[in-house]
C-alpha positions in Angstrom: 13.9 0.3 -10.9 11.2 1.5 -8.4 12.7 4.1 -5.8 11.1 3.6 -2.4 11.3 7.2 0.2 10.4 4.8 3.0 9.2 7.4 5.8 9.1 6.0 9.5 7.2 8.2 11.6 5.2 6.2 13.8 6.8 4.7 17.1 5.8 1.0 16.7 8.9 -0.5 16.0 6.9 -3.7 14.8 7.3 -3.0 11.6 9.0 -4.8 7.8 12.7 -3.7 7.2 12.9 -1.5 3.9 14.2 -4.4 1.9 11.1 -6.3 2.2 9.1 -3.3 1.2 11.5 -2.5 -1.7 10.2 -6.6 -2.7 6.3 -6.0 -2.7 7.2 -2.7 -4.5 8.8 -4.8 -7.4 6.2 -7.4 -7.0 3.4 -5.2 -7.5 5.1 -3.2 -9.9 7.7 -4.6 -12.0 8.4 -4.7 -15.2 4.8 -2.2 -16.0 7.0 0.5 -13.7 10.4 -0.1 -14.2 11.7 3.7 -13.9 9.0 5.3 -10.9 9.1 6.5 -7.5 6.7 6.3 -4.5 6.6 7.3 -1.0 5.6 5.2 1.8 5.0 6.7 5.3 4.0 4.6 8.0 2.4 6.6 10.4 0.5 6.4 13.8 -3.5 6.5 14.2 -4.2 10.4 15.0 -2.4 10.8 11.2 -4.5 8.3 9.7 -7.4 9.5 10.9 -7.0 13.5 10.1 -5.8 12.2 6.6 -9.0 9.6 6.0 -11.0 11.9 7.6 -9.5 14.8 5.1 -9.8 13.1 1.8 -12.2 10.5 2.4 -14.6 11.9 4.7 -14.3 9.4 6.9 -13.7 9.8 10.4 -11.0 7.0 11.3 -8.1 5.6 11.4 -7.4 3.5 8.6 -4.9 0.4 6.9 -3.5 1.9 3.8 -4.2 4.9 2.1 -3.2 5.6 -1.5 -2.2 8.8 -2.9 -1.8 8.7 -7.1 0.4 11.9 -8.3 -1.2 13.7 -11.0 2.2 14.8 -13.0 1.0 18.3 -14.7 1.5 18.4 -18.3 5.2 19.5 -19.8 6.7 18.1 -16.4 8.6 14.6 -17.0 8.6 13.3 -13.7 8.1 9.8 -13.0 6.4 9.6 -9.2 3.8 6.9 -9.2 2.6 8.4 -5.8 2.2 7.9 -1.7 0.8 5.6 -0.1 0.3 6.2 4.0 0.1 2.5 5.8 -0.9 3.3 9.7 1.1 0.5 11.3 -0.9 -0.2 14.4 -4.3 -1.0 12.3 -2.0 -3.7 9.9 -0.5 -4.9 13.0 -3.7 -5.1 15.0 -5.6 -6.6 11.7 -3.2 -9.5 11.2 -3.4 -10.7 14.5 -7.7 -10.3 14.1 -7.3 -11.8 10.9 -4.7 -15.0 11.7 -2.4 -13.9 9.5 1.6 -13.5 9.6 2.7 -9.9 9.7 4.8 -10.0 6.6 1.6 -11.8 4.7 -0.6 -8.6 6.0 2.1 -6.0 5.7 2.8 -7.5 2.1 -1.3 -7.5 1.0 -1.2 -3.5 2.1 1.3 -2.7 0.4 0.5 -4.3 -2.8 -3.2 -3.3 -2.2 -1.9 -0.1 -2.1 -0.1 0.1 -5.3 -2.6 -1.2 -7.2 -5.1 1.9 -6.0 -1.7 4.3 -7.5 -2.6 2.3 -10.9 -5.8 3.2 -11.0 -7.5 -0.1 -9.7 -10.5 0.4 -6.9 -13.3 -2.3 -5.2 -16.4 0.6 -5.4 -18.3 -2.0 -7.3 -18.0 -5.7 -7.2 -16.3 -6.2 -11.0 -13.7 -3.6 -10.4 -13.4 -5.5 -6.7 -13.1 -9.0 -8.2 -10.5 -7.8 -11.0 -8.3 -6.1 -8.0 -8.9 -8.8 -5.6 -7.9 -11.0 -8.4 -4.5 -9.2 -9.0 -3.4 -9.2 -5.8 -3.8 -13.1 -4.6 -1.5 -13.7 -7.7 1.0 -11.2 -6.7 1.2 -12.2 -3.3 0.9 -16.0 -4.5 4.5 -14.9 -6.0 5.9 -14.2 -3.3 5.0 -17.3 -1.5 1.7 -15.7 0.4 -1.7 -17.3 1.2 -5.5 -16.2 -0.8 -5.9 -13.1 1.8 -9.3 -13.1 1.1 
């Protein structure tokens, strides 16, 4: 079972109800990560942007950021990590990018967890194996090639 902390703190109310988060969660994750926990907190711009600009040196809001937790040896805890999704950039990209909110919200999300597994698109392998990943998960759930 993955347990979602779903964490509203941005005032767009254009945004997924939990249950649809709680399916790209399984999606992305199931059965690798049957017994883990992550937080998702949708947040507003000025928090994306301190948080971006905090751990990625980059000064701007962003879509998604992913936070893996390093679990410190001797503690059994199962948190997969956080990821922080700045709703007004997904909202704002799927309507640049012709897509339907729940196919952009549902590529962020599992875009998302796969960076909290370790995946990344630095170089264009690792890109092409990630990129790969997701248009199959989201082909699962009935989504569209993002890409």
């Amino acid at each position: 079972m993955i347990i979602l902390d779903l964490q509203i703190v941005s005032k767009n109310s254009d945004i997924p109800a939990q249950d649809q988060f709680q399916q790209w969660l399984n999606a992305a994750l199931l059965p690798k990560y049957d017994n883990t926990e992550l937080t998702i907190r949708l947040v507003e711009q000025a928090e994306s942007q301190t948080l971006n600009s905090q751990y990625r040196h980059q000064d701007k809001p962003t879509n998604v950021l992913s936070f893996p937790f390093e679990v410190p040896d001797g503690v059994d805890l199962n948190l997969l990590g956080d990821l922080v999704i700045c709703v007004d950039i997904v909202n704002q990209e799927a309507l640049e990018q012709h897509k339907t909110l729940s196919a952009h919200w549902a590529h962020m999300v599992i875009h998302g967890c796969l960076h909290l597994l370790g995946y990344d698109h630095v170089n264009e392998c690792d890109a092409e194996q990630m990129e790969s990943l997701e248009i199959d998960i989201l082909a699962k759930l009935g989504f569209n090639n993002p890409y």
